[in-house]
VEXBAGU-213667 format. One line per field, with one value per atom (N, C-alpha, C, O, CB): residue number from 1; z, y, x. Coordinates in steps of 0.05 Angstrom, whole numbers, plus 5000, padded with zeros to 4 digits. Glycine has a CB too. Layout:
% residues N
i <- (NUM | ...)
pz <- (Z | ...)
py <- (Y | ...)
px <- (X | ...)
***
This chain:
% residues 112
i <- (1 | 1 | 1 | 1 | 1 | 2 | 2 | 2 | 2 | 2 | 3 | 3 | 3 | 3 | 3 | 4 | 4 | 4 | 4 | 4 | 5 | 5 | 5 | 5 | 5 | 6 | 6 | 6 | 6 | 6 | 7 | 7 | 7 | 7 | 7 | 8 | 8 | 8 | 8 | 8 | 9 | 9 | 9 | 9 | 9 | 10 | 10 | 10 | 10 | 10 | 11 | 11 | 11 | 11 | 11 | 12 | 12 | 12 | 12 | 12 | 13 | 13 | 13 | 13 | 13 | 14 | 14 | 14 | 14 | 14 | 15 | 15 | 15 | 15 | 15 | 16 | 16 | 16 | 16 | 16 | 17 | 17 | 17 | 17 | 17 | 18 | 18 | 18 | 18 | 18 | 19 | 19 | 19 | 19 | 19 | 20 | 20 | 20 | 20 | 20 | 21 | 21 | 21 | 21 | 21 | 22 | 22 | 22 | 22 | 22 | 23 | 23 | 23 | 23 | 23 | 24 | 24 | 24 | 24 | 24 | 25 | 25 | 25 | 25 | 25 | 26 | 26 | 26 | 26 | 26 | 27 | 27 | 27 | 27 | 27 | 28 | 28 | 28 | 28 | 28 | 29 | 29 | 29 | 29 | 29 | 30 | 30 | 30 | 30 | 30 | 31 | 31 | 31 | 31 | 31 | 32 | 32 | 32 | 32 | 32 | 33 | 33 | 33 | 33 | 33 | 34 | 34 | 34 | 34 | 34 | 35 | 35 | 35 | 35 | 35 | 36 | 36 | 36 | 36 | 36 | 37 | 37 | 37 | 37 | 37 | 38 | 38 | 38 | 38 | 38 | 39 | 39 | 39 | 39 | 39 | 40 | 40 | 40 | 40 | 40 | 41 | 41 | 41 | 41 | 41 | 42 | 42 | 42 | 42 | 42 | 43 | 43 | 43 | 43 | 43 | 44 | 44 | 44 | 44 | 44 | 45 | 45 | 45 | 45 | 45 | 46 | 46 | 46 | 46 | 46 | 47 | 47 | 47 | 47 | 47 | 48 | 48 | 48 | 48 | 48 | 49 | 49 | 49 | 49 | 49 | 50 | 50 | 50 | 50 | 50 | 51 | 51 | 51 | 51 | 51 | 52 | 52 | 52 | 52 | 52 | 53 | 53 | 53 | 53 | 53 | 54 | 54 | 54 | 54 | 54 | 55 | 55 | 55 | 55 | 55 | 56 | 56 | 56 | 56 | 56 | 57 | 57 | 57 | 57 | 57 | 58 | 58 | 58 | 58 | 58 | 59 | 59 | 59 | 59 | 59 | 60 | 60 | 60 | 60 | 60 | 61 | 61 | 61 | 61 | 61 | 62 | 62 | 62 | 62 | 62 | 63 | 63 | 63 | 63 | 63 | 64 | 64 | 64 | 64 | 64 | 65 | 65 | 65 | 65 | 65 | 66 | 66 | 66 | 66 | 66 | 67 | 67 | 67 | 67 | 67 | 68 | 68 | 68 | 68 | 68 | 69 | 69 | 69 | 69 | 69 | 70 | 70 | 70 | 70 | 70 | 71 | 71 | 71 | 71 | 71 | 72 | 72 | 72 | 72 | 72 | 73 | 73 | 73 | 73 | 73 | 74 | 74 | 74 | 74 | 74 | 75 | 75 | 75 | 75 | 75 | 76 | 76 | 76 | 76 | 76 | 77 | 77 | 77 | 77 | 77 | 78 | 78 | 78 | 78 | 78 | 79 | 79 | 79 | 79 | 79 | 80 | 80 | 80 | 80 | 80 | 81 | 81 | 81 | 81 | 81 | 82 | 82 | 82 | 82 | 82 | 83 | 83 | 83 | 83 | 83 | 84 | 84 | 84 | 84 | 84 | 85 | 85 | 85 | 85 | 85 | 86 | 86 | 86 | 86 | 86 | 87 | 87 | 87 | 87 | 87 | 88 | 88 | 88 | 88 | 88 | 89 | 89 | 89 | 89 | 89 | 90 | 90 | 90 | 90 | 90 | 91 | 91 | 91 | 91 | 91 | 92 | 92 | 92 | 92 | 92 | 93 | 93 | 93 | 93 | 93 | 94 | 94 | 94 | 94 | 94 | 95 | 95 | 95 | 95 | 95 | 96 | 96 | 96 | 96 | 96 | 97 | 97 | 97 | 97 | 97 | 98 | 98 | 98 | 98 | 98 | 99 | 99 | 99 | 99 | 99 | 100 | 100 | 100 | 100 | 100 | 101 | 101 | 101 | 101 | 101 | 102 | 102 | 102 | 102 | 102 | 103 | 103 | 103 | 103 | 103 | 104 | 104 | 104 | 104 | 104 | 105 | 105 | 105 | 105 | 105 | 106 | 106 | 106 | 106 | 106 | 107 | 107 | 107 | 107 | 107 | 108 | 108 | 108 | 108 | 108 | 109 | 109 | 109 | 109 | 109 | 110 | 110 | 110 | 110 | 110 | 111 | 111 | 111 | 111 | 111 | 112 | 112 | 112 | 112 | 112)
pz <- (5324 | 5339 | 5341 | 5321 | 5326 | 5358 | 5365 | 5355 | 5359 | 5387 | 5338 | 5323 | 5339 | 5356 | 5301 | 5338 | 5359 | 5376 | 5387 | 5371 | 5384 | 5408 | 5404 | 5389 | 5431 | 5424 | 5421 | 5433 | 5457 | 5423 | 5417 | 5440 | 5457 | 5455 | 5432 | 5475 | 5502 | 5495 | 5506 | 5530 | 5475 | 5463 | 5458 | 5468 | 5436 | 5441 | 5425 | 5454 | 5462 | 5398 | 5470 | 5499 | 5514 | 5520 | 5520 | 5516 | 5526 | 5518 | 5532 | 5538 | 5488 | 5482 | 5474 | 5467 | 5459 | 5476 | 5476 | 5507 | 5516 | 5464 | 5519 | 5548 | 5557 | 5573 | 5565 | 5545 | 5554 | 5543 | 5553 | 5556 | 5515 | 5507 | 5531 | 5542 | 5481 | 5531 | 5550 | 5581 | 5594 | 5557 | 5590 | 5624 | 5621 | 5641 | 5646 | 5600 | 5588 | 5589 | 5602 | 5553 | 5571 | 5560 | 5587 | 5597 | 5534 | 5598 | 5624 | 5647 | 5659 | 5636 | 5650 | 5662 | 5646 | 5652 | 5662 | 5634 | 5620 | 5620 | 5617 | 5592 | 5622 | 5624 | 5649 | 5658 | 5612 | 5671 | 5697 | 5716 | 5736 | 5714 | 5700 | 5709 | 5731 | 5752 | 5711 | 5720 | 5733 | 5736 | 5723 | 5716 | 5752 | 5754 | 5728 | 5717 | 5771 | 5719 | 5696 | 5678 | 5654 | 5710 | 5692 | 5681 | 5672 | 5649 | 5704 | 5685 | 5687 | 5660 | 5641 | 5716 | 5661 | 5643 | 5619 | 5600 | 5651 | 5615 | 5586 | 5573 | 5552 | 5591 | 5593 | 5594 | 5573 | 5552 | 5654 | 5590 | 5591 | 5561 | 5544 | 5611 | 5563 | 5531 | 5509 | 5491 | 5528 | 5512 | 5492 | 5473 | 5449 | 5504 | 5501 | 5497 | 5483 | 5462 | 5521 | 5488 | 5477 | 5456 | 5442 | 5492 | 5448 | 5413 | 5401 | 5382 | 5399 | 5408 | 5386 | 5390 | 5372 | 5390 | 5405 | 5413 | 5407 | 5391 | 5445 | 5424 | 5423 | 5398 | 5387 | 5436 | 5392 | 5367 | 5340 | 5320 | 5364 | 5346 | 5321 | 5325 | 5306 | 5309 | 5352 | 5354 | 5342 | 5330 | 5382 | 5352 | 5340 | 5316 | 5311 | 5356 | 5300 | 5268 | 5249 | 5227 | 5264 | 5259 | 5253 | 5253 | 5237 | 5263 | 5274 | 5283 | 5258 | 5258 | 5321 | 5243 | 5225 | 5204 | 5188 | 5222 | 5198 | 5171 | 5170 | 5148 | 5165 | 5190 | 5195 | 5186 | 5172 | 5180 | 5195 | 5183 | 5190 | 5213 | 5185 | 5172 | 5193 | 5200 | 5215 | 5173 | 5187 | 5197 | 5221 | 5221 | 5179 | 5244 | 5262 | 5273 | 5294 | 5274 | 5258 | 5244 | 5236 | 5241 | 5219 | 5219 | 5205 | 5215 | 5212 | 5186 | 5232 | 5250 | 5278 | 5285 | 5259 | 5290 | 5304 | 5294 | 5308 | 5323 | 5270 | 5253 | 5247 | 5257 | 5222 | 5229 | 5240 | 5258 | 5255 | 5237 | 5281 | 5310 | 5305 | 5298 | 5353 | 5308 | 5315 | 5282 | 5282 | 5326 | 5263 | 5243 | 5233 | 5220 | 5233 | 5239 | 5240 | 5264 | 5257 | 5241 | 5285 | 5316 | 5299 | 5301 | 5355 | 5284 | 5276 | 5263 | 5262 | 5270 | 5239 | 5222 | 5228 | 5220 | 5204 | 5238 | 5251 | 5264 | 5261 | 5259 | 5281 | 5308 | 5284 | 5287 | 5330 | 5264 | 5244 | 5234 | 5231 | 5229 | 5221 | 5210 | 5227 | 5222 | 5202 | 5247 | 5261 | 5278 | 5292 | 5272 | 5274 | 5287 | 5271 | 5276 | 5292 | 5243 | 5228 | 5227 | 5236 | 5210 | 5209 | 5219 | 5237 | 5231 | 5217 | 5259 | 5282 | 5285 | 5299 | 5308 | 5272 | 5267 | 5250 | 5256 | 5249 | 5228 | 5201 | 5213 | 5213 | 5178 | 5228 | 5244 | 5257 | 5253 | 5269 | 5271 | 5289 | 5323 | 5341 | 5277 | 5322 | 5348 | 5361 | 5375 | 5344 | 5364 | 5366 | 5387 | 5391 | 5349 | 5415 | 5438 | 5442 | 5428 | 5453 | 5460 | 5459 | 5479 | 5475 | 5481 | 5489 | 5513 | 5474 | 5464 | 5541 | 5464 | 5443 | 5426 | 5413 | 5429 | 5424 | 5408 | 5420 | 5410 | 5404 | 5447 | 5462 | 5459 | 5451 | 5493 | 5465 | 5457 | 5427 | 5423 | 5458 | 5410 | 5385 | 5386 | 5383 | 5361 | 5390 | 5385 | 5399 | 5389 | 5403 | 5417 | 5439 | 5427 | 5422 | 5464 | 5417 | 5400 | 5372 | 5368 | 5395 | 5360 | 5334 | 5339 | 5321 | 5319 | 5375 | 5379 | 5375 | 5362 | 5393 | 5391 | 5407 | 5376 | 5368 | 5441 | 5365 | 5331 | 5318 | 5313 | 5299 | 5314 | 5305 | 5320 | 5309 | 5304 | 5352 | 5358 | 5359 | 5375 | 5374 | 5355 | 5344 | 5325 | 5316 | 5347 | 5301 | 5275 | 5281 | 5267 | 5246 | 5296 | 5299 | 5311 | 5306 | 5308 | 5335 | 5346 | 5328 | 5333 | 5375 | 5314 | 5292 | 5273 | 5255 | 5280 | 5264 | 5245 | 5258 | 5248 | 5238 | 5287 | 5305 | 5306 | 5320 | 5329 | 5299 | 5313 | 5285 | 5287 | 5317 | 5263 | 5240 | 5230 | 5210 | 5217)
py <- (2382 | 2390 | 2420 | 2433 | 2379 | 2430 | 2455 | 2466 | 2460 | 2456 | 2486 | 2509 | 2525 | 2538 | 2532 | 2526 | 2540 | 2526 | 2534 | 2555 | 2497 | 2489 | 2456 | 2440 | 2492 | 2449 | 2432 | 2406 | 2403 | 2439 | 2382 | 2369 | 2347 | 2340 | 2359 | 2338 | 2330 | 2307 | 2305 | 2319 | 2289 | 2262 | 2276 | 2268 | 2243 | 2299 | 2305 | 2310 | 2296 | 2336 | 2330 | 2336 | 2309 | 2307 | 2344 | 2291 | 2269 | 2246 | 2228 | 2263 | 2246 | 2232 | 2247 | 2236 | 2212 | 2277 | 2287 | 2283 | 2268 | 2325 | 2294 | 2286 | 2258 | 2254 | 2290 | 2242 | 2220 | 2197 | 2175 | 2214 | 2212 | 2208 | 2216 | 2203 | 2228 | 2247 | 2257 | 2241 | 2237 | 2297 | 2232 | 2223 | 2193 | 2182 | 2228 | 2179 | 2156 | 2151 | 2137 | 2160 | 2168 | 2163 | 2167 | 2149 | 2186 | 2190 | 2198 | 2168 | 2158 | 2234 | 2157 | 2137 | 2106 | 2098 | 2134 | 2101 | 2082 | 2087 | 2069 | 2080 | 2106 | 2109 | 2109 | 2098 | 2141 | 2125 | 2123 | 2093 | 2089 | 2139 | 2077 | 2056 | 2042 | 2038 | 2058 | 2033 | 2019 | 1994 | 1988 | 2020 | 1973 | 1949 | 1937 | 1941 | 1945 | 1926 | 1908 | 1904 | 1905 | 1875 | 1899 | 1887 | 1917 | 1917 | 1867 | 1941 | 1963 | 1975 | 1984 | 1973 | 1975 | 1980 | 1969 | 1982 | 1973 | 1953 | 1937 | 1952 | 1963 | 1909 | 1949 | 1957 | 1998 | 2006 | 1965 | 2009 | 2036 | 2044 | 2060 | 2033 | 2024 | 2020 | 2018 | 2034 | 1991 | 1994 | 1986 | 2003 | 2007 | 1980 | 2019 | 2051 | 2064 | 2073 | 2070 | 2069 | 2095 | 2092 | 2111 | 2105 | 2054 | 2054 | 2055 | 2071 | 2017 | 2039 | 2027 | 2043 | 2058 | 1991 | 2040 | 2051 | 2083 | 2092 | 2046 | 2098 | 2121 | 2136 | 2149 | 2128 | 2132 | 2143 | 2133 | 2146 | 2145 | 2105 | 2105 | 2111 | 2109 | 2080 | 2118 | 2129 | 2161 | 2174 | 2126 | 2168 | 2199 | 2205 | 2228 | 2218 | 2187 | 2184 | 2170 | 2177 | 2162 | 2158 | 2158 | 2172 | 2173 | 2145 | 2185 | 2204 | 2231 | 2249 | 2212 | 2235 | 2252 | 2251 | 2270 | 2251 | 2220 | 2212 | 2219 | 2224 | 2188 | 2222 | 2230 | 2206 | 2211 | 2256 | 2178 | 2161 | 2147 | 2137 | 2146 | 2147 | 2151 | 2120 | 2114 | 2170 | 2105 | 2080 | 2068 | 2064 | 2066 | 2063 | 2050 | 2029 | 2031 | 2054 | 2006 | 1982 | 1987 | 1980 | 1972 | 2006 | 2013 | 2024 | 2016 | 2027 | 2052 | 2064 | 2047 | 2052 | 2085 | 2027 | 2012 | 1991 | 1972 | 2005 | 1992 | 1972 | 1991 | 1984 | 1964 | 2015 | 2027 | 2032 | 2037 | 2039 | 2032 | 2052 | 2028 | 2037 | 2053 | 1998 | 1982 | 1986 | 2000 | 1940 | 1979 | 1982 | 2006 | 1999 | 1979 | 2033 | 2055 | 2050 | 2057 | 2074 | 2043 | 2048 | 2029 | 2034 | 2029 | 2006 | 1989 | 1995 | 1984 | 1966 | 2015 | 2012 | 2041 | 2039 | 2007 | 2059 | 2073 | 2074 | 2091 | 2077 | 2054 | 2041 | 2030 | 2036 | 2000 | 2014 | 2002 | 2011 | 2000 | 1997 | 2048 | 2060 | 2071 | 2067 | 2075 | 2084 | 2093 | 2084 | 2094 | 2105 | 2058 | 2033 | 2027 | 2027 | 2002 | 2021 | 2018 | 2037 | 2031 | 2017 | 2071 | 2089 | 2096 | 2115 | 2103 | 2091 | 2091 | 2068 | 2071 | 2094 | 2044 | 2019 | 2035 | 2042 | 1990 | 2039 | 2055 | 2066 | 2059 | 2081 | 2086 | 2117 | 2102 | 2107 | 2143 | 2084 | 2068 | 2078 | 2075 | 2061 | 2092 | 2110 | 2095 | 2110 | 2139 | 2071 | 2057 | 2054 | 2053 | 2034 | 2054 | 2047 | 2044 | 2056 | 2059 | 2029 | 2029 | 2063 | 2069 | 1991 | 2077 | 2101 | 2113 | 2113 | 2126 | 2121 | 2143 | 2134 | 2151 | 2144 | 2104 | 2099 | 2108 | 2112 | 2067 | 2109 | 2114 | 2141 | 2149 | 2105 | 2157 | 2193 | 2190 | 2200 | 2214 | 2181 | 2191 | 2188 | 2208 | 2175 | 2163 | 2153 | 2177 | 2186 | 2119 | 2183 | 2213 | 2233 | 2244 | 2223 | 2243 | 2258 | 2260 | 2280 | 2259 | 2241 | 2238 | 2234 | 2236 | 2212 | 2224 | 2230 | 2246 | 2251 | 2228 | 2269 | 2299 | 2314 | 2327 | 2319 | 2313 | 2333 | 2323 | 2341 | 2325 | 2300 | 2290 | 2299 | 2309 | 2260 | 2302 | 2314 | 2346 | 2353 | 2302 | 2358 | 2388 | 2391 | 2413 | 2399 | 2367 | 2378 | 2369 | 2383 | 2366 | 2352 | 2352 | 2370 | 2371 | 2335 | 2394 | 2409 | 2436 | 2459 | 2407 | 2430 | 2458 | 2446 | 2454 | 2475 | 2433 | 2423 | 2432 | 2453 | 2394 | 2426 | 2426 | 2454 | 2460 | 2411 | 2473 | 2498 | 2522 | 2542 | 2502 | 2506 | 2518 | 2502 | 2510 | 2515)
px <- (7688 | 7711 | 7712 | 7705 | 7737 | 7717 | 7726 | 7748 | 7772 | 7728 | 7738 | 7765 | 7778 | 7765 | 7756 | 7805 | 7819 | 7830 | 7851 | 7806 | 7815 | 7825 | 7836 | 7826 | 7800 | 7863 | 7871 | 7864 | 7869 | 7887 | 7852 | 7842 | 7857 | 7880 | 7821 | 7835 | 7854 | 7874 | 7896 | 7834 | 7861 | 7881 | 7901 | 7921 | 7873 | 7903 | 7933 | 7944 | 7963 | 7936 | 7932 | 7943 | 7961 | 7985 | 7913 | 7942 | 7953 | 7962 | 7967 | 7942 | 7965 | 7995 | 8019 | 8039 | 7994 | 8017 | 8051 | 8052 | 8069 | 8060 | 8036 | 8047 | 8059 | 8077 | 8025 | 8047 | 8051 | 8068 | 8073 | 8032 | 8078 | 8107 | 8133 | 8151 | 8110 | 8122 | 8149 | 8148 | 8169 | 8145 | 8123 | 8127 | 8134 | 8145 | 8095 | 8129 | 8130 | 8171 | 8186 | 8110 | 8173 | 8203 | 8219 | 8232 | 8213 | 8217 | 8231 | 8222 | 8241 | 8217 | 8198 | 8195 | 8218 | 8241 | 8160 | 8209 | 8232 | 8261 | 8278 | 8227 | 8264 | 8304 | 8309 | 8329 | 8322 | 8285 | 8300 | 8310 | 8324 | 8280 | 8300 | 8306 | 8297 | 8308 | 8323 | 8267 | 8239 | 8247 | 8267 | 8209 | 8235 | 8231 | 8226 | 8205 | 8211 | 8241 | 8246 | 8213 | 8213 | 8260 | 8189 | 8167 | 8156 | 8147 | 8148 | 8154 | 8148 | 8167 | 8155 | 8152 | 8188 | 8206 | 8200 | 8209 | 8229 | 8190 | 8176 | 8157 | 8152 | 8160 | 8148 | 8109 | 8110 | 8100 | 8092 | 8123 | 8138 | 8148 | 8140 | 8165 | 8169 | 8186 | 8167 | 8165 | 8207 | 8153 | 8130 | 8123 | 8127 | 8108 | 8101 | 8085 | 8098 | 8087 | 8080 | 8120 | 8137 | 8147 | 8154 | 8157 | 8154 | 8177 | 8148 | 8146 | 8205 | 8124 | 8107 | 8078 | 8069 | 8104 | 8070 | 8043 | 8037 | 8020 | 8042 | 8052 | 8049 | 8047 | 8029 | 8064 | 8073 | 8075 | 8062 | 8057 | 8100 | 8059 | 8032 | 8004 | 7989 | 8028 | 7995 | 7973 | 7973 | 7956 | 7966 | 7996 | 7995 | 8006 | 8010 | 8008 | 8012 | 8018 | 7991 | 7983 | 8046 | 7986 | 7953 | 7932 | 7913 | 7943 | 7934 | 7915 | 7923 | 7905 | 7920 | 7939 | 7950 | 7942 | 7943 | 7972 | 7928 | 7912 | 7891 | 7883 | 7909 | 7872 | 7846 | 7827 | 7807 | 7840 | 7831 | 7824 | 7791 | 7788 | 7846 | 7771 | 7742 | 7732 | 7713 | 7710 | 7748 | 7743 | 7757 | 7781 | 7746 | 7737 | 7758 | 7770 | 7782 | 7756 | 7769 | 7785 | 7813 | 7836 | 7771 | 7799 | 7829 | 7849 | 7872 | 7828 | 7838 | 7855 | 7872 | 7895 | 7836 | 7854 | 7871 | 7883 | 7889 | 7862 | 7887 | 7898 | 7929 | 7950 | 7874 | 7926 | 7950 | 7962 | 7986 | 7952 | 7953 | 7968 | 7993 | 8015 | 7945 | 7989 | 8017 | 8031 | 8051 | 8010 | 8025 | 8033 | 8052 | 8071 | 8014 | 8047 | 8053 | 8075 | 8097 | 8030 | 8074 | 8088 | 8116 | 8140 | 8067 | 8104 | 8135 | 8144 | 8167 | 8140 | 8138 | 8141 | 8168 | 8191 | 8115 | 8161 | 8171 | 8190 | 8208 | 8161 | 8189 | 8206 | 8241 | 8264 | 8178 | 8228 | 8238 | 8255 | 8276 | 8226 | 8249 | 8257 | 8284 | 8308 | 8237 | 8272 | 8293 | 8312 | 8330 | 8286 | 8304 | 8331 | 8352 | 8376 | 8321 | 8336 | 8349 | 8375 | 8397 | 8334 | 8367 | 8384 | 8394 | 8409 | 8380 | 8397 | 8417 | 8433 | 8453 | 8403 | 8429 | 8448 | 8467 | 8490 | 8433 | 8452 | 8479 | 8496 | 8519 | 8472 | 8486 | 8504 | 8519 | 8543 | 8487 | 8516 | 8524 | 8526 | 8543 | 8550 | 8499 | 8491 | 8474 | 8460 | 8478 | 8468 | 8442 | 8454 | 8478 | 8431 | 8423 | 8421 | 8400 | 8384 | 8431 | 8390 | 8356 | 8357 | 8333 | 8334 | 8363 | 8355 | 8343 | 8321 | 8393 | 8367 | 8374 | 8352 | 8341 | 8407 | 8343 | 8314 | 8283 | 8261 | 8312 | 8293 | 8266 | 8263 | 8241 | 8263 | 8283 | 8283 | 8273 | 8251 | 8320 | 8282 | 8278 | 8248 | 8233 | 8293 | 8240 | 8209 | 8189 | 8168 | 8203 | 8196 | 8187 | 8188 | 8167 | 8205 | 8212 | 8205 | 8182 | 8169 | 8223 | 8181 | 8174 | 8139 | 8123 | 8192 | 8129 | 8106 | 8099 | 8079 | 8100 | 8124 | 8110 | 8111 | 8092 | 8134 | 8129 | 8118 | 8091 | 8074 | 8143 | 8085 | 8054 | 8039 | 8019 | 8046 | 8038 | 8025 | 8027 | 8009 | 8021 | 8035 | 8043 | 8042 | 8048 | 8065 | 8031 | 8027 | 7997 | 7982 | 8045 | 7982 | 7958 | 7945 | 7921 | 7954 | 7957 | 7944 | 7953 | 7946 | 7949 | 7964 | 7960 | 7950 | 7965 | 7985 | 7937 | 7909 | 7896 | 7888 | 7898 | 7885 | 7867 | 7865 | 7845 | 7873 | 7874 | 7882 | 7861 | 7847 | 7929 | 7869 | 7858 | 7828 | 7816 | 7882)
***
């Protein structure tokens, strides 16, 4: 890997948290809207929470991405039930968020 430089995966799953989340709230065709949501509570963000482990087996690593995405998804549902702030929009931001820092803590690994 290249020192200094950030690579294009980390590039393109913060991106693709943010075009992801903004696609799912605007309010797509129901099947699209799934598809969208999915990516963004489960997928995304356990690809880029995995990717944080540095894990060299790759079984294992796509064995976390869903595991990590629910476990996640889980977490922060949970806590927004308590608060009693829960909405799925306000779960899909959170999950967006919590990509785009993994990936900002991956491209400053990447960076050093």
């Amino acid at each position: 890997m290249n020192r200094g430089r950030v690579s294009r995966l980390t590039l393109a799953l913060g991106l693709a948290a943010v075009v992801l989340s903004v696609a799912a709230l605007v309010g797509l065709p129901a099947p699209l809207q799934a598809l969208t949501a999915a990516a963004v509570l489960v997928l995304l963000p356990g690809q880029a929470l995995a990717r944080l482990l540095h894990v060299a087996d790759r079984a294992l690593g796509a064995l976390l991405v869903p595991v990590l995405g629910f476990a996640t998804l889980t977490v922060v549902s949970t806590a927004m039930f308590y608060l009693a702030v829960w909405s799925w929009q306000a779960c899909v931001v959170a999950m967006s968020v919590i990509t785009v820092l993994a990936c900002l803590e991956r491209a400053r690994q990447e960076e050093t």
